[in-house]
TORLUMMAR-215147 format. One record per atom (N, C-alpha, C): residue in three letters; x, y, z. Coordinates in steps of 0.001 Angstrom, whole numbers, padded with zeros to 6 digits, always signed. Each point is the difference from the previous one (the first is absolute). Layout:
BEGIN
ALAXYZ...
This chain:
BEGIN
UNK+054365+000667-140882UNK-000032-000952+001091UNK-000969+000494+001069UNK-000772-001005+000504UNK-001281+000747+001161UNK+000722-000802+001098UNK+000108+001202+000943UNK-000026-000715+001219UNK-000822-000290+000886UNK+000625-000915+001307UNK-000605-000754+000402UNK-000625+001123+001351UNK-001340+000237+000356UNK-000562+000983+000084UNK+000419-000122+002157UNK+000645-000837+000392UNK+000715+000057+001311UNK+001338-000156-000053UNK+000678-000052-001456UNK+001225-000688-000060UNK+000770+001412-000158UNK+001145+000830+000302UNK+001019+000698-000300UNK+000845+000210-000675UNK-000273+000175-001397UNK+001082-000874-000950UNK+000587+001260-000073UNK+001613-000012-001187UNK+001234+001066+000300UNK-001119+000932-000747UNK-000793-000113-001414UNK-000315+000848-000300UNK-001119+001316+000687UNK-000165-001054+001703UNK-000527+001585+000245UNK+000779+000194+001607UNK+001266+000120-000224UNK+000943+000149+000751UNK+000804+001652-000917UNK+000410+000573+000516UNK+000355+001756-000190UNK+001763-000377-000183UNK+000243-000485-001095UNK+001891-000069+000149UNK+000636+000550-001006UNK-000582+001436-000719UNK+001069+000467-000918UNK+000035+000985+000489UNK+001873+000418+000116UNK+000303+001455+000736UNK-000914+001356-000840UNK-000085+000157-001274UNK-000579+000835-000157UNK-001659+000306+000970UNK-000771-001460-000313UNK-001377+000420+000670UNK+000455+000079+001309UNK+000757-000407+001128UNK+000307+000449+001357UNK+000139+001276-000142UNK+000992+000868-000737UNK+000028+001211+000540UNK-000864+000918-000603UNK-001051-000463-000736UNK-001220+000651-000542UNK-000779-000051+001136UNK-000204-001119+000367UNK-000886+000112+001607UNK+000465+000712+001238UNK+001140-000001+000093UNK+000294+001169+000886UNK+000419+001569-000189UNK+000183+000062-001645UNK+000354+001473-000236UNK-001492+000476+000204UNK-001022-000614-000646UNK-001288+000960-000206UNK-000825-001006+000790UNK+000362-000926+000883UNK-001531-000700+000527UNK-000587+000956+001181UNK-001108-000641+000132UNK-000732+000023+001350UNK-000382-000389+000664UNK+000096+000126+001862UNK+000263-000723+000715UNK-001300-000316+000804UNK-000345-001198+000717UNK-000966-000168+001123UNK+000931-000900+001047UNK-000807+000422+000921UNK+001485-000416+001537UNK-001693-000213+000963UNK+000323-001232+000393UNK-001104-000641+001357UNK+001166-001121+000588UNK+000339+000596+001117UNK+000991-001131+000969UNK+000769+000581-000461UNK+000965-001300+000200UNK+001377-000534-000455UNK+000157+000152-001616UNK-000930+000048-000351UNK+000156-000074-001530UNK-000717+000711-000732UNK+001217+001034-001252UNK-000772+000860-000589UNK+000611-000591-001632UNK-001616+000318-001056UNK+000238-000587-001240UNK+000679+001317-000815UNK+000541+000109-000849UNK+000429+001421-001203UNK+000230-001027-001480UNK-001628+000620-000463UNK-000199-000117-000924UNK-000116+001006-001788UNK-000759-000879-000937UNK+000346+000852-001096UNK-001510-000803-000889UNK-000657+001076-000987UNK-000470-000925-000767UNK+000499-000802-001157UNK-000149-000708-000050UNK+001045-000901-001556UNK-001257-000015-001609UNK+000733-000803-000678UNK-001340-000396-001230UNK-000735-000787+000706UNK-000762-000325-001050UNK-001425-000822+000854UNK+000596-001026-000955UNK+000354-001868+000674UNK-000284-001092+000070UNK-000940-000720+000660UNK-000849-000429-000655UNK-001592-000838-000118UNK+000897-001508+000843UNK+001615-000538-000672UNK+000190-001006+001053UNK+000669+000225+001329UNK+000671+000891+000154UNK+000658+000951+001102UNK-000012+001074-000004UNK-000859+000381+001038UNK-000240+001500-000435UNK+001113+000569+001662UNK+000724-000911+000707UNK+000500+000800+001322UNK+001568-000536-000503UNK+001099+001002+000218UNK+001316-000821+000275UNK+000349+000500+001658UNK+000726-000681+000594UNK+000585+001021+001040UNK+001164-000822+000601UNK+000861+000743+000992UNK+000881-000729+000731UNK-000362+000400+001222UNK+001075-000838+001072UNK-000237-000227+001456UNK+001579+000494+000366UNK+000449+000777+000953UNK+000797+000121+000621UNK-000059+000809+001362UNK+001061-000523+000525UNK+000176+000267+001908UNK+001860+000465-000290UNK-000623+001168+001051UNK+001456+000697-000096UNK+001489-001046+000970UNK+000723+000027-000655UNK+001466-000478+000510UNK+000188+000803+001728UNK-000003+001146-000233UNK+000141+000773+000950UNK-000633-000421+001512UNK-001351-000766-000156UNK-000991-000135+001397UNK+000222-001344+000079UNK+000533-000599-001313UNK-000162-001983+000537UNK+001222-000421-000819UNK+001051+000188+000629UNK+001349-000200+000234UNK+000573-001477-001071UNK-000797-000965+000515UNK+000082-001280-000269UNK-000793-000308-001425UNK+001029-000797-001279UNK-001383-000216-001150UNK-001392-001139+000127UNK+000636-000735+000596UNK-001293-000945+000329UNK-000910+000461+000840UNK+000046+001309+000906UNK-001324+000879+000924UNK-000179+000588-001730UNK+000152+000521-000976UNK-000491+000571-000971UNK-000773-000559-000733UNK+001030-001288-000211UNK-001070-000274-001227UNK-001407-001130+000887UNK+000312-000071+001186UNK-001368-000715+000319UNK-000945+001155+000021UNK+000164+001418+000492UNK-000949+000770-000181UNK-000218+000006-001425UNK+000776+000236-000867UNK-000584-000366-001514UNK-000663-000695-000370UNK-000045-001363+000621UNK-000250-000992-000142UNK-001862-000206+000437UNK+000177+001152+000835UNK-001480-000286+000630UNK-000894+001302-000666UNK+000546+001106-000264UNK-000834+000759-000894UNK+000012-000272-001395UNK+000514-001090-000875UNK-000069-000293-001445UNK-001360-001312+000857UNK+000257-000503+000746UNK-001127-001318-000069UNK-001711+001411+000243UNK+000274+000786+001305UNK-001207+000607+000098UNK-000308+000975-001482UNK+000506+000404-000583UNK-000301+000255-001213UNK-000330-000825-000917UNK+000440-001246+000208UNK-000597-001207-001588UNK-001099-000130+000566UNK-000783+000063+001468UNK-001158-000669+000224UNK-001021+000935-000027UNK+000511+001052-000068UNK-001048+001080-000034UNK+000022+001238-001193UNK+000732-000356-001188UNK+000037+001018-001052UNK-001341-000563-000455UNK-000315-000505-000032UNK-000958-000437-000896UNK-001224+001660-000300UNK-000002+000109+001496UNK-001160+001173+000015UNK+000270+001029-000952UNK+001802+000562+000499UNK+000571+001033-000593UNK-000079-000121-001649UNK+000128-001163-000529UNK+000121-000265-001542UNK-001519-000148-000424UNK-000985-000200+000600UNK-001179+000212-000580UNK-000607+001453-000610UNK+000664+000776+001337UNK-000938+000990-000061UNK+001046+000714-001080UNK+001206-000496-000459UNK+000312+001376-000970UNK+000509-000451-001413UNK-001302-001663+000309UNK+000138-000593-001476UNK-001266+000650-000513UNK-001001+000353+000657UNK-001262+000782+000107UNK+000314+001214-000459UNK+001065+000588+000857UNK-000063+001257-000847UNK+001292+000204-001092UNK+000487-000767-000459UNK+000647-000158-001195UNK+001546+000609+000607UNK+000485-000057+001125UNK+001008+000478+000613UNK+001247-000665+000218UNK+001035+000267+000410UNK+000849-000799+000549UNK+000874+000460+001158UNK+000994-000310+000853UNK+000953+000055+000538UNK+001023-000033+000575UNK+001295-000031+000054UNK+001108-000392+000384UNK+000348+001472+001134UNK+000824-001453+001157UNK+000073+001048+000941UNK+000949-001153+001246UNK+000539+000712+001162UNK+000810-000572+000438UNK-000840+000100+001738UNK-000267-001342+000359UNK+000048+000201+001595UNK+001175-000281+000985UNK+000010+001132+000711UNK+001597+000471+000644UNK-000761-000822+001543UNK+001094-000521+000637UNK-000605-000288+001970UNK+000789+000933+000566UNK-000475+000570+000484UNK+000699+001046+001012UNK-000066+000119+001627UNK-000330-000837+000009UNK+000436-000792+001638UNK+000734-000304+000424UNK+000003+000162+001342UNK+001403-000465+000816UNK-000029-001204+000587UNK-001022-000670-000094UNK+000005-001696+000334UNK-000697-000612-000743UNK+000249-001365+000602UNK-000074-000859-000771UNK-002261+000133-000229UNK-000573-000460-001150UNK-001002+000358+000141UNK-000465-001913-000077UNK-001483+000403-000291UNK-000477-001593+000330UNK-000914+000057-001699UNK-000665-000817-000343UNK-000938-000230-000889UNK-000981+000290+000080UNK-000548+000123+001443UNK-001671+001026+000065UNK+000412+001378-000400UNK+000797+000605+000947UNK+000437+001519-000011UNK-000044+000433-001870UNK+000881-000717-000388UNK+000442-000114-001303UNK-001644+000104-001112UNK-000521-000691+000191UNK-001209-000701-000477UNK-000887+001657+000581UNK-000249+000368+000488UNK-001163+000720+000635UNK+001064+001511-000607UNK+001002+000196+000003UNK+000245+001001-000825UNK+000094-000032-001113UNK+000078-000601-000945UNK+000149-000182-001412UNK-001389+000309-000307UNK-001065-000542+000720UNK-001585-000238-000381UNK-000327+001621+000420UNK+000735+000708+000974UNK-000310+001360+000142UNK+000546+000536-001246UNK+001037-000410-000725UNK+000587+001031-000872UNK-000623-000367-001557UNK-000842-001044+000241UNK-000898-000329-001328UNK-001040+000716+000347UNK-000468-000016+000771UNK-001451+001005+000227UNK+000028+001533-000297UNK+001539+000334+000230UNK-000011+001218-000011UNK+000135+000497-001759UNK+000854-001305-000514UNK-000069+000425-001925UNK-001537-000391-000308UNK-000613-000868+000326UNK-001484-000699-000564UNK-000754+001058+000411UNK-000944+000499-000963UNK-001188+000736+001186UNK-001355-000877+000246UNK-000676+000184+000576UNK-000879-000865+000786UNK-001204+000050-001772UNK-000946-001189-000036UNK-000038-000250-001342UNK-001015+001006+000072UNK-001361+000711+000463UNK-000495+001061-000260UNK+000674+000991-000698UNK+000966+000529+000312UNK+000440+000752-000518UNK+001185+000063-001686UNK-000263-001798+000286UNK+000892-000594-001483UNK-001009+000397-001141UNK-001556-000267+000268UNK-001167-000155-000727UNK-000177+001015-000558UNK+000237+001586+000033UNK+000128+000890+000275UNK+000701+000506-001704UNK-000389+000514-000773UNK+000696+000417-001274UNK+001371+001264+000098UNK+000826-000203-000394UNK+000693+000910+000192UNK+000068+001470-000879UNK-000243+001245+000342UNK+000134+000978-000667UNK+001012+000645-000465
C-alpha cells in the first residue's frame, strides 16, 4: 500500500509495545524546545520508511483534551512536513521509528511547534553538500 505522501496513515504511526520499548531501551535522543525526539534506526521501507508516536506527559497537562490537542497539533505539523525527513532516508536506503515526547509546561501554539520540529529535522538531515559526499 503507498501512502498518501501528506496523509498519516496507522502504518507509519509507532504502536507495537515491543518497537516502543526498543526506542527507548537503545534510542537516541535530540531535544530543541519543548520537544525532544528518541529515536532508533528500523529496516528500510521504500513506502514508509518513518513510524513514530506523539505523546505529552499526564503529569504537566492534567486534563485529556489539553493532551490530545497538543497531539493533535504535532501529528498535523509532522504530516506537513515529513515529507523532507522521508526523502532524504529513502535516498539513503534508511529508516526510522521513534517517539516525539512535549515536555512543556504550557500550552504551545503551531508556529512554536512548527519551527521546532523543522529544527529537529535539520539536525537528523545534513545539509545536501555534505549528502553528495561518498561515505567511507
Amino acid at each position: 500500500m503507498i501512502s498518501k505522501r501528506n496523509g498519516l496513515s496507522k502504518l507509519e504511526r509507532l504502536h507495537s509495545r515491543k518497537q516502543m520499548d526498543a526506542v527507548f531501551a537503545t534510542g537516541k535522543s535530540v531535544r530543541q524546545g519543548p520537544l525532544k525526539l528518541v529515536f532508533i534506526e528500523a529496516p528500510f521501507s521504500a513506502t514508509n520508511p518513518t513510524a513514530f508516536m506523539f505523546t505529552v506527559s499526564k503529569r504537566q497537562f492534567k486534563r485529556a483534551h489539553d493532551r490530545n490537542y497538543i497531539k493533535r497539533l504535532l501529528r498535523e505539523v509532522f504530516r506537513v512536513h515529513k515529507h523532507s525527513l522521508n526523502d532524504y532516508l529513502i535516498s539513503q536506503q534508511r529508516g526510522m521509528q521513534g517517539c516525539f515526547l512535549f515536555l512543556g509546561m504550557q500550552m504551545p501554539n503551531y508556529a512554536n511547534l512548527e519551527k521546532n520540529i523543522l529544527r529537529i529535522f535539520a539536525q537528523l538531515i545534513p545539509p545536501p553538500d555534505e549528502m553528495d559526499q561518498p561515505v567511507n
